[in-house]
Backbone as CSV, one residue per row, in Angstrom:
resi,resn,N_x,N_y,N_z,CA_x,CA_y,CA_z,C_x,C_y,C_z
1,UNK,-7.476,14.146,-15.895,-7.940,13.699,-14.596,-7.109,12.516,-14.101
2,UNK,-6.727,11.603,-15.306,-5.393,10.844,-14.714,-4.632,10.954,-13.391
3,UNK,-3.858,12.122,-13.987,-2.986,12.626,-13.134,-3.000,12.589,-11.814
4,UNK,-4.583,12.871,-11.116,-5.075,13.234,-9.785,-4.881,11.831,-9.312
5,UNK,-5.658,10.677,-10.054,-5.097,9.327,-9.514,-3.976,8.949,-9.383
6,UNK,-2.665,9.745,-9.447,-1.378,9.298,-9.089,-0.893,9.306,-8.310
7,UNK,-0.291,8.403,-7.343,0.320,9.094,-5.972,1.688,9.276,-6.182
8,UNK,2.591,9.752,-5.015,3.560,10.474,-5.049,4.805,9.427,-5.902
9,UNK,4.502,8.038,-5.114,5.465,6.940,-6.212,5.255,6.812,-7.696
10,UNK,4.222,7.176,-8.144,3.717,7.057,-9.872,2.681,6.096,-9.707
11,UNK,2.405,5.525,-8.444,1.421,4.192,-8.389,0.138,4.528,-8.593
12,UNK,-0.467,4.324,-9.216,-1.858,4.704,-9.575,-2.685,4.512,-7.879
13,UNK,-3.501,5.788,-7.335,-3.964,5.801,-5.903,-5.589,5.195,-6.408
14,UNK,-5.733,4.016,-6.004,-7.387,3.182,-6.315,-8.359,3.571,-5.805
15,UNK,-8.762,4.048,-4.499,-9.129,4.963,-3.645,-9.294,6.412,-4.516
16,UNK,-8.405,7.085,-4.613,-8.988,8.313,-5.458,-9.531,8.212,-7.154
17,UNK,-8.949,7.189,-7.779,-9.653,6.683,-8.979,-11.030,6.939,-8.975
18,UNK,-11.371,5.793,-8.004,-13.255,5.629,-7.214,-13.782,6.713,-7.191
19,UNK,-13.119,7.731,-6.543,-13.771,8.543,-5.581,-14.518,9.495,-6.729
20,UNK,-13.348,9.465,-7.777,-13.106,10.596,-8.949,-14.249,9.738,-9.832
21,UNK,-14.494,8.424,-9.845,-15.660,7.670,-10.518,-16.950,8.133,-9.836
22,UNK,-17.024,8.170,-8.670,-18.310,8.393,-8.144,-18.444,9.658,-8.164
23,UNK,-17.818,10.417,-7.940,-18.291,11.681,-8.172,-18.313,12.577,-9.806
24,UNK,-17.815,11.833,-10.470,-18.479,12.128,-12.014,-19.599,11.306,-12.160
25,UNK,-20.399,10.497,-11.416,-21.436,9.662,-12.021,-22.496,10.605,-11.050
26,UNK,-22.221,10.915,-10.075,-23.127,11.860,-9.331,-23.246,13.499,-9.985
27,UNK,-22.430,13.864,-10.778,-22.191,15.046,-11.463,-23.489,14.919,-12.577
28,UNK,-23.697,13.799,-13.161,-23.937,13.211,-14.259,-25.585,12.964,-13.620
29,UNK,-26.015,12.613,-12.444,-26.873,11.724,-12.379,-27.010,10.172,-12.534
30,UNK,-26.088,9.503,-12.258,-25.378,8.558,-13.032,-25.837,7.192,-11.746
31,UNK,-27.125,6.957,-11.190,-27.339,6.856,-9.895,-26.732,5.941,-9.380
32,UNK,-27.082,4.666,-10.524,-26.871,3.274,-10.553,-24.947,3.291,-10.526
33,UNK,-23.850,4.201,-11.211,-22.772,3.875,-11.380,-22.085,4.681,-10.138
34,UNK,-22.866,5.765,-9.471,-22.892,6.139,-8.318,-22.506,5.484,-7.249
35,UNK,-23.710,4.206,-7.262,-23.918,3.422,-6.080,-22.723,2.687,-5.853
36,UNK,-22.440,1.902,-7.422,-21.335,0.578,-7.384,-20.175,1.571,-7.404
37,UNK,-19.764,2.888,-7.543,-18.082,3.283,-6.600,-18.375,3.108,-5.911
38,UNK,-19.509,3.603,-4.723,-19.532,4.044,-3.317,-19.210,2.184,-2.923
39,UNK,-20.060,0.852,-3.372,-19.905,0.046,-3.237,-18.509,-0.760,-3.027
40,UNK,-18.033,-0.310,-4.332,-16.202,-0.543,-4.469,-15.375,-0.216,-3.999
41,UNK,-15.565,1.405,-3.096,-15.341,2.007,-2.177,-14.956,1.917,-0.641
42,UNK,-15.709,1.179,-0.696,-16.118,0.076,1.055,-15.519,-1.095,0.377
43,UNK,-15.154,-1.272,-0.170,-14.819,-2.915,-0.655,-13.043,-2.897,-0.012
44,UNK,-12.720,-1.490,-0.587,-11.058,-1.344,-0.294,-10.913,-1.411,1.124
45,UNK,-11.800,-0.952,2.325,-11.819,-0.988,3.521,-11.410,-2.463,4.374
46,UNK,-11.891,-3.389,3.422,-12.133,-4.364,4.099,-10.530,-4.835,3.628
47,UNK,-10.745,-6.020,4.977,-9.118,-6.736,4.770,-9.071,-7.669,3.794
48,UNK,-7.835,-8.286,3.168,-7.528,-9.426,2.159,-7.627,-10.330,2.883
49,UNK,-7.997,-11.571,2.778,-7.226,-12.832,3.237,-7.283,-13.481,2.615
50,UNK,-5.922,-13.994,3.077,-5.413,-14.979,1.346,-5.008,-16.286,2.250
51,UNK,-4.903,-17.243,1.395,-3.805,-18.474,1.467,-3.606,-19.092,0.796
52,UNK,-1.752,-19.415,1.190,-0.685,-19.446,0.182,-0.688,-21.523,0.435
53,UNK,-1.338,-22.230,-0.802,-0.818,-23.720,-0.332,0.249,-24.188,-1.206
54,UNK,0.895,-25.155,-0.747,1.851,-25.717,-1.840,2.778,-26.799,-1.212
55,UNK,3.151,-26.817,-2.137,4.319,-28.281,-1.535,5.433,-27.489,-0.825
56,UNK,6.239,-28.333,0.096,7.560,-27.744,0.401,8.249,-27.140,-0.681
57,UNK,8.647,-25.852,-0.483,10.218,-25.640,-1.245,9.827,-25.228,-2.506
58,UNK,8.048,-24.548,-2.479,7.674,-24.415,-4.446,7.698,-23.084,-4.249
59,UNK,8.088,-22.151,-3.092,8.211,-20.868,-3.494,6.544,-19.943,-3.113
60,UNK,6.184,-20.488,-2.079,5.307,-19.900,-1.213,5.720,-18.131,-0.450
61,UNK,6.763,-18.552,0.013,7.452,-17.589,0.766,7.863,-16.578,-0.176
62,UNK,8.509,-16.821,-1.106,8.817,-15.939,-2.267,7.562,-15.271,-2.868
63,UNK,6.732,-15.640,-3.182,5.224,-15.331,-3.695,5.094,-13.944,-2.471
64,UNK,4.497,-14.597,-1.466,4.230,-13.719,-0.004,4.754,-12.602,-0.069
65,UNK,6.373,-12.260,-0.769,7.510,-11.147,-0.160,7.047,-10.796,-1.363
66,UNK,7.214,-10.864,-2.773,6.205,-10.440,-3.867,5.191,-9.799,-3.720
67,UNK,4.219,-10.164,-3.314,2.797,-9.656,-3.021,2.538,-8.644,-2.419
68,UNK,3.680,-9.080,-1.333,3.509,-7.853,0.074,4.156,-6.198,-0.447
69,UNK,5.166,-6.976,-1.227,6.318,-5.898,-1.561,7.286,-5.639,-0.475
70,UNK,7.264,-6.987,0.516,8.488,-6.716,1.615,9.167,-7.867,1.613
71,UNK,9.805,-8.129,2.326,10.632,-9.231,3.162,9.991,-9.856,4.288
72,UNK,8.420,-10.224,4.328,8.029,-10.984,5.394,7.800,-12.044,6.072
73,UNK,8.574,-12.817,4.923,8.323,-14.208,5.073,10.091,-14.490,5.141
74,UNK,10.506,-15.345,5.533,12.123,-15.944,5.291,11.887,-17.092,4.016
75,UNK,12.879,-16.832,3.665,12.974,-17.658,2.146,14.664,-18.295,2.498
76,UNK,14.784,-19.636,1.618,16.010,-20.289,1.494,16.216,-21.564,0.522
77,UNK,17.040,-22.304,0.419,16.997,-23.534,-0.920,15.837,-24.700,0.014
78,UNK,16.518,-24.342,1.584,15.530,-25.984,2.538,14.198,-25.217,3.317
79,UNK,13.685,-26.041,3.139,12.191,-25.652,3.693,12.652,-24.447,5.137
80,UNK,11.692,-23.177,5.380,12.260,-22.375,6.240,11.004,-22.021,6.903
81,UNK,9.972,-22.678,6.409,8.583,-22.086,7.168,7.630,-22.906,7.273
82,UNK,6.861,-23.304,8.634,5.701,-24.590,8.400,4.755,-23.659,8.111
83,UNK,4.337,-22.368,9.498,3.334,-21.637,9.065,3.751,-20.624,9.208
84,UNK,3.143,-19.381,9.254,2.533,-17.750,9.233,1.906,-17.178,9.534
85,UNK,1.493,-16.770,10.593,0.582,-16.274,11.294,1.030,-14.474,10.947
């Protein structure tokens, strides 16, 4: 059943993990482990919000492009960003 949680990159899909949790606990009768996918479920819906504090120049921006897995922040040796919207 692994497998089905994989998406096309090899990245494990979290969303179908769940889905594949709740619906073996509903297979099962499983009411209570039922509830908390469907719970965890709606949890992925919702947005992140984060914030990044730190001193100048400790690698905020670098963290951000990390996290994101893009290039969204500008990075350099001298300070390159006050904020981020």
């Amino acid at each position: 059943m692994r497998a089905l949680w994989l998406g096309a990159d090899g990245e494990v899909d979290l969303a179908a993990a769940i889905d594949g949790v709740e619906a073996f606990a509903r297979r099962h009768d499983l009411v209570e482990a039922s509830l908390a996918a469907g719970r965890l479920r709606d949890e992925l819906d919702r947005p992140l919000l984060l914030a990044v504090l730190g001193e100048f120049n400790a690698g905020k921006s670098t963290f951000i492009n990390a996290f994101v897995g893009a290039d969204v922040a500008p990075t350099g040796i001298v300070p390159t960003t006050a904020t981020l919207n």
